[in-house]
C-alpha positions in Angstrom: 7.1 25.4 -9.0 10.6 23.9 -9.8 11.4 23.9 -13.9 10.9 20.2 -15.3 14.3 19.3 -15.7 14.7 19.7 -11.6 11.3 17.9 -11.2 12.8 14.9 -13.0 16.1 14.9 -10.7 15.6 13.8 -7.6 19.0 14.4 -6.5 18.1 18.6 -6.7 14.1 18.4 -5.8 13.8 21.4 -3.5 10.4 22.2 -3.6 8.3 24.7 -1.4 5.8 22.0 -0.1 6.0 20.4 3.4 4.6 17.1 3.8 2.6 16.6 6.7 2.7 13.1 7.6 5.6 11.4 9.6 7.5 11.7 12.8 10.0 9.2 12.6 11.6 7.9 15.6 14.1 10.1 14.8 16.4 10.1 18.5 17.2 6.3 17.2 18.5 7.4 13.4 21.7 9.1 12.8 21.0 12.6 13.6 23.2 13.9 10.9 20.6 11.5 8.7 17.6 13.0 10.0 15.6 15.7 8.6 12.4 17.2 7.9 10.6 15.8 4.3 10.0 17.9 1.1 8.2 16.7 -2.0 6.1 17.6 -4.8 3.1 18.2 -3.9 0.3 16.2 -5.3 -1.8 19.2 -6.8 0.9 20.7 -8.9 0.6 19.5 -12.5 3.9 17.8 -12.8 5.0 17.3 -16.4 7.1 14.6 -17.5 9.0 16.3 -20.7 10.7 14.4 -23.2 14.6 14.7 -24.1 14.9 14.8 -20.6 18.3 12.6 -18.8 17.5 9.8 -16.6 17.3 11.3 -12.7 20.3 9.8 -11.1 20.7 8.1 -8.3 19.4 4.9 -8.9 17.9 2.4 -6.9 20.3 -1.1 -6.9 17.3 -3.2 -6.9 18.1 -6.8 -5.3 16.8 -8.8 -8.0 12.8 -9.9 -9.0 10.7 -9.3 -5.8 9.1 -13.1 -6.7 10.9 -15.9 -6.3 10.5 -18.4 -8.8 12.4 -20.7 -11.1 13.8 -20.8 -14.4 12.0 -21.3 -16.4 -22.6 -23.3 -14.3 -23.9 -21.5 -11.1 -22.8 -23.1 -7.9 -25.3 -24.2 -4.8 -25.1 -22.8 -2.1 -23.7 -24.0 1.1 -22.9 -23.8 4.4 -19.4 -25.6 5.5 -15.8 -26.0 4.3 -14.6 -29.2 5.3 -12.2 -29.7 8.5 -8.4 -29.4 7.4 -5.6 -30.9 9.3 -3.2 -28.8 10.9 -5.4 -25.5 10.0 -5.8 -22.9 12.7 -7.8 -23.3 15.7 -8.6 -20.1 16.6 -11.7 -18.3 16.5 -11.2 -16.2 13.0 -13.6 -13.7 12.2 -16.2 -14.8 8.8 -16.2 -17.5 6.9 -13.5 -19.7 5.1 -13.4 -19.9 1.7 -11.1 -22.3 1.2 -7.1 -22.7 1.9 -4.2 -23.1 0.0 -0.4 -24.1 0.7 0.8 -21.6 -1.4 0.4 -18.8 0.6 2.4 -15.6 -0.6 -0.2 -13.3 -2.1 1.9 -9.8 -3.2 5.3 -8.4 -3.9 4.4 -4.8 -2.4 0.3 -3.8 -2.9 -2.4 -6.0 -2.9 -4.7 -6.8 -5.3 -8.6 -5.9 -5.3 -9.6 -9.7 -4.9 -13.5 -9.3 -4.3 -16.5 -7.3 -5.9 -19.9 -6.6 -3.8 -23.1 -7.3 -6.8 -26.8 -7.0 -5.6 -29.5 -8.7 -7.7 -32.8 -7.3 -6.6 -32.7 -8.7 -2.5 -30.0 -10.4 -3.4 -26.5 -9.7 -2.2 -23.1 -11.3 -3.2 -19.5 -10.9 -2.9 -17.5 -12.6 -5.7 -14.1 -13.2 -5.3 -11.0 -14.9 -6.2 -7.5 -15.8 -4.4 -4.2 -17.3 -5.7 -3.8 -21.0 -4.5 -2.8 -24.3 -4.6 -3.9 -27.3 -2.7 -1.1 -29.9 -3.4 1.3 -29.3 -0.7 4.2 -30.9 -2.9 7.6 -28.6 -2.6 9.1 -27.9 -5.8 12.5 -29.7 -6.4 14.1 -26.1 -7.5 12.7 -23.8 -5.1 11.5 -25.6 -2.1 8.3 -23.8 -2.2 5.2 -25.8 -1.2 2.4 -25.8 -3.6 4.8 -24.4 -6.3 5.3 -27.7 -8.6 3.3 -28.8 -11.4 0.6 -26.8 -12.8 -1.6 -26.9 -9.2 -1.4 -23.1 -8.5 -3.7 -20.5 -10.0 -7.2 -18.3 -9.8 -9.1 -19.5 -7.3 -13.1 -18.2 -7.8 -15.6 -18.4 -5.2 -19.1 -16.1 -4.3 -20.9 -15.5 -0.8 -24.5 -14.7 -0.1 -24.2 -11.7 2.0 -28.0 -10.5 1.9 -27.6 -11.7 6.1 -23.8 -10.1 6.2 -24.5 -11.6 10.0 -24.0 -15.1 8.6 -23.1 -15.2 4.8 -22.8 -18.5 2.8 -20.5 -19.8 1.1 -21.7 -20.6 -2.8 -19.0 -23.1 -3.7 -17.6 -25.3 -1.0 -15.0 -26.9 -3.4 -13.4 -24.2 -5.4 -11.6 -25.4 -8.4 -8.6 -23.5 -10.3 -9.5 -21.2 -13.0 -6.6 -22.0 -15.5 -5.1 -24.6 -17.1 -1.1 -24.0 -16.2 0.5 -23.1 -13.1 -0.6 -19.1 -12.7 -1.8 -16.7 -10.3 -1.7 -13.0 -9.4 -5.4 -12.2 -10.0 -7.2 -9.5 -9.5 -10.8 -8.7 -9.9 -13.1 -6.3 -11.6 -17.4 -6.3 -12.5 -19.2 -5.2 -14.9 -22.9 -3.7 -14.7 -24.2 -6.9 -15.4 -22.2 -8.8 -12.8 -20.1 -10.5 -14.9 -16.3 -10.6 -13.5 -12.9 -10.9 -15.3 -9.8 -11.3 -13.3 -6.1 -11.4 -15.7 -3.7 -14.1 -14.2 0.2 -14.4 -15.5 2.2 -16.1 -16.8 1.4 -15.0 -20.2 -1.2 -12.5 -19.0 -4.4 -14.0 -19.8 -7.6 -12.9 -19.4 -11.0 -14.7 -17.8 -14.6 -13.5 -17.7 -17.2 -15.9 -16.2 -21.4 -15.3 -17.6 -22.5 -13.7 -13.8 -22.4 -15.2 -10.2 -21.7 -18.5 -9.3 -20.2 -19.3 -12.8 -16.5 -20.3 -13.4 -14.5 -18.0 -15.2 -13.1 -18.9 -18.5 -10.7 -17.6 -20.6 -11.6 -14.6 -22.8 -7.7 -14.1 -24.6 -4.6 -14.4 -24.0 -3.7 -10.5 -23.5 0.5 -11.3 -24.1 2.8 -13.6 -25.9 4.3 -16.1 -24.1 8.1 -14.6 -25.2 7.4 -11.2 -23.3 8.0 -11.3 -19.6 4.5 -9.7 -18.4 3.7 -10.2 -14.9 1.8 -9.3 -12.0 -1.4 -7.8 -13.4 -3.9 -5.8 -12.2 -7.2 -4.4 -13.5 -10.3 -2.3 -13.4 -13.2 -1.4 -14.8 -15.2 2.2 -15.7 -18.1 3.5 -16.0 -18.2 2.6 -20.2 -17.4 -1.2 -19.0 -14.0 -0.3 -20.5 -11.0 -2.7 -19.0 -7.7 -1.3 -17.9 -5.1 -3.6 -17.6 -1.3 -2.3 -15.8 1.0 -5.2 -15.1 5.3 -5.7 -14.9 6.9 -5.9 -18.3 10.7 -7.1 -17.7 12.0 -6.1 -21.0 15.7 -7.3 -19.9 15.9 -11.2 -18.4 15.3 -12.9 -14.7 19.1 -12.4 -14.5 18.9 -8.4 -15.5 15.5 -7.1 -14.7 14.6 -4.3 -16.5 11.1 -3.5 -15.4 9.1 -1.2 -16.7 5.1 -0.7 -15.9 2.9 -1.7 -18.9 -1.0 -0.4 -19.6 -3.1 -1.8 -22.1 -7.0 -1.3 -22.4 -10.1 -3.4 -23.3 -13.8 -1.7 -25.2 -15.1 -5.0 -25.3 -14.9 -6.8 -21.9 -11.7 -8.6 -22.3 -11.7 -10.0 -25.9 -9.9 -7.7 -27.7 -6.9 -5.1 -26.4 -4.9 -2.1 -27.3 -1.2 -2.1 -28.0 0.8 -1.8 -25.1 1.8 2.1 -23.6 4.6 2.1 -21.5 4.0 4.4 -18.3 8.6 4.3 -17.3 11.7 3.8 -19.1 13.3 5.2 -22.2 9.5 4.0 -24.1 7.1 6.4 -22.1 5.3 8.6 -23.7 7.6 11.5 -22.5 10.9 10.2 -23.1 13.7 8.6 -20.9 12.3 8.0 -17.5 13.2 5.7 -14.8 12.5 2.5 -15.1 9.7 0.8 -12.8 10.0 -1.1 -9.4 9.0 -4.4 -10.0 5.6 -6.7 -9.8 3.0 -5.5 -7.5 4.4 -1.7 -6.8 1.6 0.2 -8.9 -2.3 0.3 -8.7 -5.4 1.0 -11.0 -8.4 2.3 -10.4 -11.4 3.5 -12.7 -14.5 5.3 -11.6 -16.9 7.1 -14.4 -14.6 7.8 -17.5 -11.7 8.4 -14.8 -8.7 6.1 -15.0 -5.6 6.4 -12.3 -2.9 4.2 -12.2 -0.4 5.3 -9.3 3.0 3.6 -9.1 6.7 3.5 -7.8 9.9 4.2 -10.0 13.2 3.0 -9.2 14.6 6.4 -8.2 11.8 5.6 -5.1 9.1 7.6 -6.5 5.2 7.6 -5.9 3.4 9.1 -9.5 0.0 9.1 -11.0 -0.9 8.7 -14.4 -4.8 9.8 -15.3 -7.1 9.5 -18.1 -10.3 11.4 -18.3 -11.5 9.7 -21.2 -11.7 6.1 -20.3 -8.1 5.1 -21.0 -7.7 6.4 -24.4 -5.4 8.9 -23.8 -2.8 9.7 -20.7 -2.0 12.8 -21.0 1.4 14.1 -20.2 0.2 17.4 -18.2 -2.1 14.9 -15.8 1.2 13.2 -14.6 2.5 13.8 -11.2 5.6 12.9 -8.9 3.5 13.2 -5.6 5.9 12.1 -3.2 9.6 11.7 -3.8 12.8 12.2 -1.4 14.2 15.1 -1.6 17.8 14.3 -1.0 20.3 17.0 0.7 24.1 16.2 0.5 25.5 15.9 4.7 29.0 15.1 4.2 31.7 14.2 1.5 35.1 12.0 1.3 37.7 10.7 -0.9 37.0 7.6 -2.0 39.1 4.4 -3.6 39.0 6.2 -6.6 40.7 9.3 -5.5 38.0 11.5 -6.3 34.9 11.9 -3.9 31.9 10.0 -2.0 28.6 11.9 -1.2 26.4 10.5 1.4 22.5 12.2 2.1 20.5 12.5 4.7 17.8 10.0 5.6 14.2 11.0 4.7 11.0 9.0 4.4 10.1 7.7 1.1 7.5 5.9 -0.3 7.9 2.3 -1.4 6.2 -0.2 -3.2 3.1 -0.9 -1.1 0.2 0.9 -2.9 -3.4 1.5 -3.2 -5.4 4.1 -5.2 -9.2 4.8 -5.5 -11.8 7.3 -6.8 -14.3 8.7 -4.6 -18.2 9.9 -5.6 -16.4 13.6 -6.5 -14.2 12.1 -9.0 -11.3 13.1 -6.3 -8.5 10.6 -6.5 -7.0 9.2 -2.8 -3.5 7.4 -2.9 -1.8 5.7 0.3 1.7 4.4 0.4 4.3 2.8 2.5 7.1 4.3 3.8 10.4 3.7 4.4 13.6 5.8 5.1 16.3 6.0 2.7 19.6 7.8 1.8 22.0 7.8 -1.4 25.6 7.5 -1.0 26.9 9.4 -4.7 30.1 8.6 -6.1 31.9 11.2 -8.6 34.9 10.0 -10.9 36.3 11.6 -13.9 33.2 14.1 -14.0 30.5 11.3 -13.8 28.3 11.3 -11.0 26.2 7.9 -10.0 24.5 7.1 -6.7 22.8 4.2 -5.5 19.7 4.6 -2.8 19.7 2.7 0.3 16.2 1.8 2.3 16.7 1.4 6.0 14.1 -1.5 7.6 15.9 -2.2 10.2 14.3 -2.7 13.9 14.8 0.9 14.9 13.2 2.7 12.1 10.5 0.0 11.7 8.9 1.4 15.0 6.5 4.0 13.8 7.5 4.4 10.3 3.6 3.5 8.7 2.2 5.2 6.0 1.1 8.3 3.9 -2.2 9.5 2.8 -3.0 11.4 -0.3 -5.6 13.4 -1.5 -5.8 14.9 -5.1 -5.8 18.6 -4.5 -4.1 19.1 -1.4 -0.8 19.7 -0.4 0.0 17.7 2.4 0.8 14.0 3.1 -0.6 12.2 5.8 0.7 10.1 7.8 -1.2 7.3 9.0 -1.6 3.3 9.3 0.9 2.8 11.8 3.0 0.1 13.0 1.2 -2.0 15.3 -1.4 -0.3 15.1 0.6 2.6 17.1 4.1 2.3 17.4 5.9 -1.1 17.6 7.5 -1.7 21.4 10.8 -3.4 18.4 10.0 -6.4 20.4 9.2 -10.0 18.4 11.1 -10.9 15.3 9.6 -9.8 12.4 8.5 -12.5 9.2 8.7 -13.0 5.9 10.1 -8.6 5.8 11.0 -8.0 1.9 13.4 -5.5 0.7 10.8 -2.5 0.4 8.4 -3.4 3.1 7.8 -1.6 6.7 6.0 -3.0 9.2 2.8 -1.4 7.8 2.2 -3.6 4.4 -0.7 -4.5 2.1 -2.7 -1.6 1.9 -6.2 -1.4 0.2 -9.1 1.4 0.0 -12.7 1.1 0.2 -15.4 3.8 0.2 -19.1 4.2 1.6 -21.9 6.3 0.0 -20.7 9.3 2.0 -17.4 9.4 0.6 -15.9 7.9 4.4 -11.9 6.1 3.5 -11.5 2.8 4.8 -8.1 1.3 4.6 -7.5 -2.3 5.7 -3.4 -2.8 6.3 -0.8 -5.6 7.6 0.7 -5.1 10.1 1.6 -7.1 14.1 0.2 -6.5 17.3 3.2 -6.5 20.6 3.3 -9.3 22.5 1.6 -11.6 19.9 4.4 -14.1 18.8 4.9 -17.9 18.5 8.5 -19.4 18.6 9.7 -21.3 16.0 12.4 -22.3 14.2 13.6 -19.8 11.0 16.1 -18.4 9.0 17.6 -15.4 10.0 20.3 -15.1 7.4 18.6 -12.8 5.0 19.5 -12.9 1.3 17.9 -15.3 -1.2 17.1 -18.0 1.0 16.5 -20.5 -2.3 20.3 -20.1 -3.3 21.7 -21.2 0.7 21.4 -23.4 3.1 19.3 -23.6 5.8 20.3 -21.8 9.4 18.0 -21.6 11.4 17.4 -20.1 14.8 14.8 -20.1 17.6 13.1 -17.0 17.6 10.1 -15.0 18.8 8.2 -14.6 15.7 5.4 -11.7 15.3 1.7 -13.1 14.6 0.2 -11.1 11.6 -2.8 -8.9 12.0 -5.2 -7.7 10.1 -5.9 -3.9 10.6 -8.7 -1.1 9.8 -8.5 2.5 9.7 -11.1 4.9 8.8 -11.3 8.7 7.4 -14.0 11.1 7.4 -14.5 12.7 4.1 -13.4 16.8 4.8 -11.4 15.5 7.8 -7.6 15.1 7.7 -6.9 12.6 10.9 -7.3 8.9 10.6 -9.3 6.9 12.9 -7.3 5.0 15.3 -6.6 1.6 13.5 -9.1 -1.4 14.7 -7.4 -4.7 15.0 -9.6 -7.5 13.6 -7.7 -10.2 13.8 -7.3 -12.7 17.2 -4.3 -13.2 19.1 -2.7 -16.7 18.3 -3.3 -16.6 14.8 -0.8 -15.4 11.6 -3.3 -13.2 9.6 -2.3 -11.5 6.3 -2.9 -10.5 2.8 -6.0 -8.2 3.5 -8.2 -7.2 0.7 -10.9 -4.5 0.8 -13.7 -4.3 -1.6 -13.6 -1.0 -2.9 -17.8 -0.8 -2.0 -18.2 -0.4 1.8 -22.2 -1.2 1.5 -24.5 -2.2 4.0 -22.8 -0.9 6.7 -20.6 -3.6 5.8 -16.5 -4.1 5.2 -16.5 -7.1 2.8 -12.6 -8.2 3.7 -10.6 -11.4 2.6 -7.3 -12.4 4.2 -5.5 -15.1 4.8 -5.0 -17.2 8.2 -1.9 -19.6 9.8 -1.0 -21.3 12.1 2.3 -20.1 12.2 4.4 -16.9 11.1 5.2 -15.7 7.9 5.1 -17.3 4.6 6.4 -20.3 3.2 8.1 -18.5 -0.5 9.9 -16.0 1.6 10.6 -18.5 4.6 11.6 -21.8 2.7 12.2 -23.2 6.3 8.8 -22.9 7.5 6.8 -26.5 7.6 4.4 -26.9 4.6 1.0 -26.4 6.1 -2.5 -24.9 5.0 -3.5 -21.7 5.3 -7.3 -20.6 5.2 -8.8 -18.1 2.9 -11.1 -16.1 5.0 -13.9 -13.3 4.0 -15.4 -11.6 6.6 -18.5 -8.7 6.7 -16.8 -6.5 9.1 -19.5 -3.7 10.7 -18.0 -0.5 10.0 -19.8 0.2 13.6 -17.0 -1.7 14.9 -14.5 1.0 14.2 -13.0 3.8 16.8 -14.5 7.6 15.7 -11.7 9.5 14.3 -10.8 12.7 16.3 -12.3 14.8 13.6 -15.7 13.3 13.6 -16.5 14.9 17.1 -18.6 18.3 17.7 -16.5 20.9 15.7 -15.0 23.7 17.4 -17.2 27.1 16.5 -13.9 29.1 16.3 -10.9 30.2 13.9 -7.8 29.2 14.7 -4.3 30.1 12.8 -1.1 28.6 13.5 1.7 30.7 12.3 4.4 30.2 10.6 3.5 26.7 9.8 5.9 24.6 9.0 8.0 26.1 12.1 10.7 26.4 13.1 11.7 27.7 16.5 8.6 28.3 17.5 5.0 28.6 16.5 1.6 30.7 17.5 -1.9 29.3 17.7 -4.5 32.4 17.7 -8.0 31.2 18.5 -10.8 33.3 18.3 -14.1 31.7 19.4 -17.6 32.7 19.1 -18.3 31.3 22.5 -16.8 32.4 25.2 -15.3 29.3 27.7 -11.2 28.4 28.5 -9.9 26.7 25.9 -7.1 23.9 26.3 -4.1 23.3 23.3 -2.8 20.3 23.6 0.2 19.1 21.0 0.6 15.7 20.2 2.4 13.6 18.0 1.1 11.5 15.0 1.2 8.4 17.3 -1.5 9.9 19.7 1.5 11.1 22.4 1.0 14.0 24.6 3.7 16.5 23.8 2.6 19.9 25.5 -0.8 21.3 27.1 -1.6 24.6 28.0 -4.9 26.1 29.4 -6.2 29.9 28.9 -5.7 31.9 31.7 -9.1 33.7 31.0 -12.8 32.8 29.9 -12.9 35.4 26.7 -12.5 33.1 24.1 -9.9 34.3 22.1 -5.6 33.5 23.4 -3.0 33.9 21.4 -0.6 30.6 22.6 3.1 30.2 21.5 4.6 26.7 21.1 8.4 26.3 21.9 9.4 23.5 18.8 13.5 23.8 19.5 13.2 21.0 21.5 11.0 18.9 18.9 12.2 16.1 16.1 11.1 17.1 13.2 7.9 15.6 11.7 4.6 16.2 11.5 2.0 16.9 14.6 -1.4 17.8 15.5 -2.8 21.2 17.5 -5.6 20.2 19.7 -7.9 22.8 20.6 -10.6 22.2 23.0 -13.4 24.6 24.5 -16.7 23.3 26.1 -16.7 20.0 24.8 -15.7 20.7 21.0 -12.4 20.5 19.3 -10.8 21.2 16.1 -7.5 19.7 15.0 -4.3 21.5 12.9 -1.3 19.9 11.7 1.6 21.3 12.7 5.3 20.7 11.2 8.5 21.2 12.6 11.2 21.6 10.2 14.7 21.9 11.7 
């Protein structure tokens, strides 16, 4: 393992560990930008030392993510009533409401809804950000922005039919008092719910289903710039709180991630530890990425919080004794670039420029959960990125640059990780395969892919569900936006007719002990913009309990100011896991051993199969996107072949060995590392 002060430079991380995850479309990238990816691997024990210098580069963050200015029990029932304008497509479950604010996350999303069972009973609570006053405000032309209409949102569904569940309160009412939002929700044994809302972080528990949550405290002062929270709950009914504390100004962001922890269900909370920046626990570390680009999660007396740093780093910080202490030895980096210098020039300063290669890279999209084991699973966007390095007079400073542009938006998805293992796998891709880079895509932030939003969920048998954003090829509307880029508050607008990608909701699945993802099932209908999924981290009942959002047209009206102020549905559905494809590594196993040497390769690489049956057996390579690369079928019945496979000719990437006799198979990754 690399000494600590390498671990904390980014700019030198050469480590031994090969992720397994991504094959980038990597004959439309520069090829003198494209390269296998290395990073730390998520079982070393990574420690974050103090007296340790910053990791240079840097990212040159574009500003706050957000844009913003200055400055008792329900009854049941059946039916919403019929909004004007709302979609009029058949959307799968029931609507909970709508709102005309209708941006829901800077990167990750927020666990929005809690399964709780009452004897026969059966509910999902839940809670959304919205506003139902369509007014713009006069500063940044975002509907339901002005006055103090947006905020918590809190509804509950009988689900004990998941067939046909019913809605508990038809006319949901806002939680707070001032304009908020952000919530996220966590239960407690006895049903009881608190969700935290900004701005100042606040606090609200309701007294069990169907009741409105109040507030419980007000968890910041109203002079600190904490935002975005998020929250869970363990097995003690312990609260963990993680949110974005800017301890610079809107103008100068300096955002750091911020934890704080609850004995008492919300009324009373610890001092504030700071997980980045020259305040952590360890010293001077990067500073965080901004609102919404970190996660929590709390299972038993287990706490993990996963985030991303500005030097475009995924780490994990985890307790083991219910949040009271994070120690330093249980912090990881598990997945960073690892950067390798490709060319040099002078530069205006008469000294030198140093541009990288392009590797994948995690951004701020994130997710993290616990399963039954106590195992912790992480998945993350990805995006590619290089630094350009500039040395004068002795100093060196660099500044990282993410590529989303059409080309490498095609198959770049996301990575999978599993506490323990060494890998990375990829998964969650683009159009729910590769995108055809036809369609313009919305409302596209400076971090995002074309794989966004993801959240976990798990069934009693420890099986991963991930639900993910994404668009489906061929399903656009044409309309009228702005195609400009840059802060589209502070310029006119110019618009242009466009082709504009339809949202869609999709679901993948993972067998616990496999490694391949199911292919991802598309729940969402043509016609229709669907975003902003959220998972409940219970997959019970055979069920998926899912909320998203639905429009009638593309993107979202705080990124796309342009867009015609219109409602957009709230939606939860009770999807049937039964609906979902069988991943490749749920089939009848192959009774055999099989090796691949060397692995990663490079060259070439040998699959030896020995069977205990005897039979031909058929290797077939493919890439992560389900492509046929290479097949080859034993020229004999014995069992056992020794088969070479040529990789000169391969991009670099991850892939998957096949290897099929009588009806079984058993998968390998393969990576090819030029």
């Amino acid at each position: 393992m690399n000494d600590l002060e390498d671990i904390m430079n980014i700019s030198r991380l050469r480590t031994t560990v090969l992720v397994c995850f991504l094959a980038l479309a990597v004959g439309e990238l520069s090829a003198q930008r494209t390269r296998s990816m290395i990073a730390v691997s998520p079982s070393a024990a990574t420690l974050l030392p103090s007296n340790v210098q910053v990791a240079e580069p840097r990212l040159n963050a574009l500003g706050e993510l957000e844009a913003r200015p200055v400055g008792s029990s329900a009854v049941l029932r059946t039916r919403m009533p019929k909004l004007l304008d709302a979609v009029q497509a058949e959307l799968p479950g029931v609507q909970v409401g709508f709102t005309y604010y209708d941006f829901q996350t800077n990167g990750g999303m927020a666990n929005r809804l809690v399964y709780t069972q009452d004897g026969a009973d059966k509910y999902v609570q839940m809670v959304w950000m919205v506003s139902k006053d369509s007014t713009r405000d006069v500063t940044t032309r975002i509907p339901g922005f002005a006055g103090n209409f947006r905020g918590t949102h809190y509804t509950f569904l009988d689900v004990s039919n998941p067939d046909q569940p019913q809605l508990g309160i038809e006319n949901w009412e806002k939680v707070e008092d001032t304009r908020s939002g952000w919530p996220s929700i966590v239960q407690y044994k006895d049903g009881v719910i608190g969700t935290p809302s900004h701005p100042p972080i606040r606090f609200f528990t309701n007294g069990g289903v169907g009741d409105q949550p109040v507030m419980t405290t007000e968890v910041t002062d109203a002079s600190q710039l904490c935002l975005w929270p998020r929250a869970a709950a363990d097995g003690d009914g312990n609260t963990h709180l993680i949110y974005n504390h800017n301890l610079g100004s809107d103008q100068q962001p300096q955002n750091q991630v911020g934890y704080r922890r609850s004995t008492d269900g919300g009324f009373s909370w610890s001092e504030e530890t700071l997980f980045t920046g020259a305040n952590a626990p360890e010293g001077n570390l990067p500073v965080g990425l901004g609102g919404d680009t970190y996660a929590v999660t709390a299972r038993d007396k287990k706490v993990v919080v996963a985030y991303t740093d500005n030097s475009l780093r995924l780490l994990t910080r985890t307790s083991t004794d219910g949040g009271a202490t994070w120690p330093s030895e249980l912090a990881r980096v598990v997945f960073a670039p690892n950067y390798q210098d490709v060319d040099s020039s002078d530069n205006e300063w008469g000294t030198f420029e140093v541009r990288s290669d392009t590797v994948p890279t995690p951004n701020g999209h994130i997710d993290v959960i616990i399963d039954s084991e106590g195992t912790t699973h992480v998945v993350v966007g990805v995006v590619p990125s290089y630094v350009v390095r500039k040395d004068t007079n002795g100093t060196r400073q660099g500044t990282i640059f993410v590529m989303n542009d059409r080309a490498t938006q095609r198959t770049a998805g996301m990575g999978y990780i599993k506490e323990g293992v060494n890998n990375i796998f990829f998964m969650a891709p683009p159009a729910g395969g590769e995108w055809d880079g036809k369609g313009y895509p919305m409302n596209l932030r400076f971090f995002d892919n074309a794989s966004r939003w993801p959240q976990l969920g798990l069934d009693a048998a420890n099986t991963l569900y991930c639900v993910y954003g994404s668009w489906k090829n061929g399903d656009v509307k044409n309309i009228l936006a702005d195609t400009t880029g840059g802060n589209q508050q502070q310029e006119p607008d110019t618009t242009a007719a466009v082709d504009a990608l339809n949202g869609h909701i999709w679901v993948t699945s993972l067998k616990a002990g496999t490694t391949q993802w199911s292919a991802p099932y598309n729940m969402t209908p043509d016609g229709v913009n669907c975003q902003y999924p959220s998972l409940c981290d219970d997959v019970v009942n055979d069920r998926l309990y899912i909320g998203y959002s639905a429009s009638a047209t593309p993107g979202d009206r705080v990124t796309n100011l342009e867009l015609p102020a219109e409602p957009t549905k709230v939606m939860m559905v009770a999807l049937d896991k039964k609906l979902l494809p069988v991943s490749v590594d749920e089939e009848l196993p192959l009774d055999a051993d099989v090796v691949i040497a060397p692995n990663p390769a490079q060259g070439a690489s040998t699959v030896r199969i020995i069977s205990n049956t005897d039979g031909v057996i058929t290797v077939t390579l493919m890439s992560t996107l389900g492509e046929r690369v290479a097949v080859s079928t034993s020229p004999t019945n014995l069992g056992s072949w020794d088969v070479t496979i040529p990789t000169d000719g391969l991009a670099a990437g991850m892939y998957h060995v096949v290897v099929e006799q009588a009806g079984r198979r058993t998968v390998r990754p393969l990576s090819v590392v030029r």
